[in-house]
N, C-alpha and C positions, 0 to 999 in steps of 0.2 A: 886671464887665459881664455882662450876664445878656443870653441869645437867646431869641428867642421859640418856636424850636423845640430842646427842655430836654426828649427821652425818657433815657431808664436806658438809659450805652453798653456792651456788652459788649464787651470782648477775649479775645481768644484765639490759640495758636499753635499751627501747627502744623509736620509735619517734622521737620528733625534742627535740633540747637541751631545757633545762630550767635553770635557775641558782638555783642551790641549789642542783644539781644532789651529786656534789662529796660531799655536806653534809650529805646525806644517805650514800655512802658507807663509809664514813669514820667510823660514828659510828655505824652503821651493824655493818663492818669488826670489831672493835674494844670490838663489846659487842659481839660478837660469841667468839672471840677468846679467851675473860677472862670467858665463857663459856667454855670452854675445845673443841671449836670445829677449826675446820681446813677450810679457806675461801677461795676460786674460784673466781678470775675474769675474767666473761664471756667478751669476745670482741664482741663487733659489733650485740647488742641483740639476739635476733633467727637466724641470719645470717646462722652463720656456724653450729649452731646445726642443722639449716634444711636440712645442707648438708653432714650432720653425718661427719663434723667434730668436733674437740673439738681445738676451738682456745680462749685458756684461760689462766692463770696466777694466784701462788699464790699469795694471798695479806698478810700482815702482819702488824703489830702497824703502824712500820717505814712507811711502804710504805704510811700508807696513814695519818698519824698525823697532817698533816698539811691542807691539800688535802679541807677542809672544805669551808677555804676563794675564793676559787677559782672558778672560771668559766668555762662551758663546762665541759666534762665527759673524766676522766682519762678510762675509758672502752670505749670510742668511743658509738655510738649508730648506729641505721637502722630503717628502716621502714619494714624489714624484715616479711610476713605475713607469720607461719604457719598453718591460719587455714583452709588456702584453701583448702588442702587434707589431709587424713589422712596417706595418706605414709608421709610426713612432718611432722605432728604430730609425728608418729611414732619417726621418725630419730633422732628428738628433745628428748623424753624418752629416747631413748638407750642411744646417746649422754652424756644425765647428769646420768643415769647410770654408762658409760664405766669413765666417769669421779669420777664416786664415790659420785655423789652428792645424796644427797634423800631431800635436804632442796633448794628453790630458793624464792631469791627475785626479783620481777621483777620493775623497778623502769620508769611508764612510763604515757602515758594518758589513754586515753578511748582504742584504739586498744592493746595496751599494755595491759590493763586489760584483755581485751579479751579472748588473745593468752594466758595469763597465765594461765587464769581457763581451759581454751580447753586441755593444755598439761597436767595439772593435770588430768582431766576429762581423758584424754586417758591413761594417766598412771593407773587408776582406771579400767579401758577395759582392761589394759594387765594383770590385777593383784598385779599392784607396788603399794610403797604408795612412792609419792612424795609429802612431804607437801610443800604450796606453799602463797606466800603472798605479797599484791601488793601496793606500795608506789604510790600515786596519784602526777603527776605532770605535769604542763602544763599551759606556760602563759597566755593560752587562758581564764581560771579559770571555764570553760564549762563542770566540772563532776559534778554528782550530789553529791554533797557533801551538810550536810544539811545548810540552810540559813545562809547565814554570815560567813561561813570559807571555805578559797580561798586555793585552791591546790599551792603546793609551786611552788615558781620562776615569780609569779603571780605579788606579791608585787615588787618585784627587777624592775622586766619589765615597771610596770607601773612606778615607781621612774624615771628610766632612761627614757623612752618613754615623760614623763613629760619634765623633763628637754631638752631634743630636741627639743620638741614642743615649751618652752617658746623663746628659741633659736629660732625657724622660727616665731613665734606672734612677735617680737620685728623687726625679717629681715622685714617682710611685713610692719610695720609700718615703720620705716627706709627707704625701697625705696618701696614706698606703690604697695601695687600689693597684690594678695591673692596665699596659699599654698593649695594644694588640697592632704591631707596627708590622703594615705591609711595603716590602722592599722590593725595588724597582729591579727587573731582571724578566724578560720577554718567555723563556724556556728555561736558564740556565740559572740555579740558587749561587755562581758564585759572590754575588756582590752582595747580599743577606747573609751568608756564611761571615764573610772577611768584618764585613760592620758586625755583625752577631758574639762573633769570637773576641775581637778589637775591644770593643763595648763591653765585655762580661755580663751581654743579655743573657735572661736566665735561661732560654731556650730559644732555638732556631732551627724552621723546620723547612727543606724545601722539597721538589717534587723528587728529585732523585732518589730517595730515601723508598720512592716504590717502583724502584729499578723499571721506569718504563712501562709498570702496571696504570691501567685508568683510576684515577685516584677517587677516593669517595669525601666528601665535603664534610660527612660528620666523623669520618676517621681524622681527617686533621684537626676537627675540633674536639674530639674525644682525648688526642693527644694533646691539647692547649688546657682542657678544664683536667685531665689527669696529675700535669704541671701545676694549676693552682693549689689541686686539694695535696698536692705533695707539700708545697711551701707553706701552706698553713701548718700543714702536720709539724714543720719542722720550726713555726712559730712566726711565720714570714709572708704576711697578708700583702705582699707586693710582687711586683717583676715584672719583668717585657717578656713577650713575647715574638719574634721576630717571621714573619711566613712571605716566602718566596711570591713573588706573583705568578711567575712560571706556573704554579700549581692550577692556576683557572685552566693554563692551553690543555693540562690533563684531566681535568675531571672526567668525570663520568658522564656518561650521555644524560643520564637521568636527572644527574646534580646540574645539568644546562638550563633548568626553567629559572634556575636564582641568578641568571644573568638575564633576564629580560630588557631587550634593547641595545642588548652590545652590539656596536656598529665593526663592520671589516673595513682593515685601511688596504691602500691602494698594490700592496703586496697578496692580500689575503690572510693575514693576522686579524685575531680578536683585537678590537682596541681597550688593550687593557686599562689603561688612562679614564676611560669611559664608565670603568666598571668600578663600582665602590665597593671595592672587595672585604677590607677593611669592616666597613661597617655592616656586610653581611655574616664574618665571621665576628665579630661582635655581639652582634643580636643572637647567633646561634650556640655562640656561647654563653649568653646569659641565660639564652631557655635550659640550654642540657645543665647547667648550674642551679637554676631554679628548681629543675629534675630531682636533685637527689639533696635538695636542702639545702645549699651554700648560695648566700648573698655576698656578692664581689663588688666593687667599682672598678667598669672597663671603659675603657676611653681607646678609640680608635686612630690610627695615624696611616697616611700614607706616605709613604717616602719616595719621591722620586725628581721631580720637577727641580725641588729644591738642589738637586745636584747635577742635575746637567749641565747647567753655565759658569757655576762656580768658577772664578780664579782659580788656575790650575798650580797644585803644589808643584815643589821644585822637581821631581822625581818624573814628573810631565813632561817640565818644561825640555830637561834634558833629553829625555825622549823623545819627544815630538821634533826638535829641530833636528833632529841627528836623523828621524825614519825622513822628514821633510828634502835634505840634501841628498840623504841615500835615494830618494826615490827619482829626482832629478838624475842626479848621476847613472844613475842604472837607466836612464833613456836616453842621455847624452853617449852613453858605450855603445847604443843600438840596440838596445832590452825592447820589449814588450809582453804586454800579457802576465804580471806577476803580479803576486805580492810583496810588499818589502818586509821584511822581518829584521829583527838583531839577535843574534845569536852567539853568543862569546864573543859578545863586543862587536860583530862583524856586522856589516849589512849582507843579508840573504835573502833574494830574492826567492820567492817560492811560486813556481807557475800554477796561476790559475785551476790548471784539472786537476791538482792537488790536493785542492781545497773542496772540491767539489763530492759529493754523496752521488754515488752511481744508478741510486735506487730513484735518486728525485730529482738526477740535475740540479741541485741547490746546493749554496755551499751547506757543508757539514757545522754540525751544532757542535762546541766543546760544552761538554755536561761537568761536572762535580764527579771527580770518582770518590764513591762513599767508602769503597775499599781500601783510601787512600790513608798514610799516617797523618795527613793536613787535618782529614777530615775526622776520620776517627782520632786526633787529640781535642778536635774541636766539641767533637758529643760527650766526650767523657766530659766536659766542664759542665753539661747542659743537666741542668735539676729539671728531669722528668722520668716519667716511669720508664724502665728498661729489664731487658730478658734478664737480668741476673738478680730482678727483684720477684722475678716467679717464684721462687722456693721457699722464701721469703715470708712465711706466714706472719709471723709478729707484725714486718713491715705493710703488711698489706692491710693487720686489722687498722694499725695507725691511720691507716689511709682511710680506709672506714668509716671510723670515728668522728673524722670530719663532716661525714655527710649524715643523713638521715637514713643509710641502707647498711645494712649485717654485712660482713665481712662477704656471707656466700655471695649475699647480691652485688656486692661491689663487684666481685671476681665475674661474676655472670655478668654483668655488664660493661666492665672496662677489661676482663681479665684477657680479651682476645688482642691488644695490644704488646703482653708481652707471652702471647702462644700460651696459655693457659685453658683457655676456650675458644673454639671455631669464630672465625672471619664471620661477624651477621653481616657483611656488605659482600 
């Protein structure tokens, strides 16, 4: 079946990889072309179009038939920003112009949405019609997508993320000591949640938990060694512990000297990748440990890299080709400007200013709600100190006893985690 509007569609991706990437273009590519149209694979996202070149490839059946099972992005990716200026912008239109395209997909997260309505939006200033349409992805699972459906590569991440983690729960109990695993997620803790819960890590802490307050560096490590000297207490010199990275974007201004050297990528993000966060809450937790007498073995991890390319599980794959055809089709009907979503089953496009935060012109962040029954079934699982162990005197001298400081000191020093004594940060 052939359409009557049959331009040359480009795709492209951008961001950090996600699994399920080459499950979009496979069936893109595949539904354009039994569409009567001719497919462009763009390299390296906005890269080279920012620099008016055209470093692209046709695609065809063959090229990509198989391409679905696979991990990481046969089009390579970037973090490539054009919406810094508008000569960029520019060069990006001419670009898929001098290439013949009038159709793009762009297959990415939140910045990726972005850049994609922006170059449409400037193609609209010069006159052109490029329509334009954007496949949501990101293990972070942090777009506003609505309640309950997770941007692809999401599920892959946390399966594998899972499985790693059960793998270090088992090492710590084996040569007992505790893992202090930082999980990959930009702002939003849910992919340290889903691995955290999945896992039965003994605890999992991410930033939402200070509802948007600036977060202090020794409150989350105060929360990690209070977690230790509980599982001692309770005869259990092991555990993971799981901490969002999101938590660096909130820290405190003050707690910003223990990043020294973090570089900004081309959006204006910390580069969290850059930052050995891990090994600073490591080191900070063996001092406050050292503090009140408890000798521990921590070993540090970060989690991230490891799951971006991953082979994507089956729950992907179906995903991905279904948002891949939906999003073709919804520019073959004459669409532009959306996102494609699946919604009971359906494809839904969701336009653009949708997505969009009014306060920043950026798309909006999906955060954790801690309010939620997900979440709160999730903490109740987590062995560490909580408000309902305030009253709690017996349990607290337990707690105590572990370390080398009297019950009162213990309350006087950790007791402001569970509203016993005043916030010292």
């Amino acid at each position: 079946m052939s359409s009557p509007f049959a331009p040359t569609l480009g795709i492209l991706v951008g961001g950090g990889p996600a699994p399920g990437i080459n499950g979009v273009i496979h069936s893109a590519t595949i539904t354009a072309i039994n569409n009567g149209m001719q497919v462009m694979g763009i390299y390296d996202g906005f890269k080279s179009l920012m620099a008016g070149k055209i470093t692209m490839t046709p695609l065809t059946i063959n090229d990509v038939s198989r391409i679905h099972t696979q991990g990481g992005s046969i089009l390579r990716t970037s973090r490539a920003n054009p919406t810094k200026s508008e000569d960029d912008l520019r060069r990006c239109v001419n670009s898929l112009l001098e290439a013949g395209i009038t159709a793009l997909v762009g297959i990415g997260g939140d910045d990726t949405a972005y850049s994609v309505r922006r170059v449409t939006e400037q193609a609209q200033k010069m006159g052109l019609d490029i329509r334009s349409v954007h496949v949501p992805k990101t293990i972070d699972n942090d777009l506003p997508l609505p309640e309950g459906i997770p941007t692809f590569g999401f599920e892959t991440a946390r399966e594998l993320g899972t499985r790693l983690v059960m793998n270090m729960m088992e090492d710590a109990r084996t040569n007992p000591g505790w893992f202090i695993v930082v999980s990959m997620g930009r702002q939003a803790g849910h992919l340290a949640l889903g691995i955290g819960k999945s896992a039965g890590a003994t605890l999992t802490v991410i930033a939402e938990e200070w509802r948007g307050q600036p977060i202090r560096l020794q409150h989350v490590v105060d929360v990690i060694v209070t977690a230790i000297i509980r599982r001692l207490a309770e005869g259990r010199g092991y555990g993971v512990a799981i901490v969002a990275e999101g938590i660096v974007e909130q820290l405190h201004r003050d707690d910003l000297k223990d990043l020294d050297g973090a570089e900004i990528d081309e959006h204006g993000h910390i580069r969290l990748a850059e930052i050995n966060f891990s090994d600073i809450l490591k080191k900070k937790v063996a001092e406050t440990l050292n503090s009140v007498g408890v000798k521990m073995r921590l070993v540090d991890k970060e989690l991230g890299y490891e799951l971006r390319c991953a082979d994507p599980v089956a729950y992907d794959i179906d995903y991905t080709i279904s948002l891949g055809q939906g999003a073709v089709e919804y520019l073959l009907s004459g669409g532009s400007g959306a996102t494609i979503t699946i919604q009971n089953n359906q494809i839904v496009p969701v336009p653009y200013d949708e997505f969009v935060d009014p306060d920043t012109g950026r798309t909006r962040v999906r955060m954790v709600n801690v309010d939620s029954f997900t979440y709160q079934s999730a903490h109740k699982f987590m062995i560490r100190l909580k408000p309902e162990h305030a009253p709690n005197h017996i349990f607290l001298a337990r707690l105590a006893a572990q370390t080398r400081l009297s019950t009162e000191a213990f309350i006087e020093r950790f007791g402001y985690l569970i509203g016993l004594v005043p916030r010292p940060y």
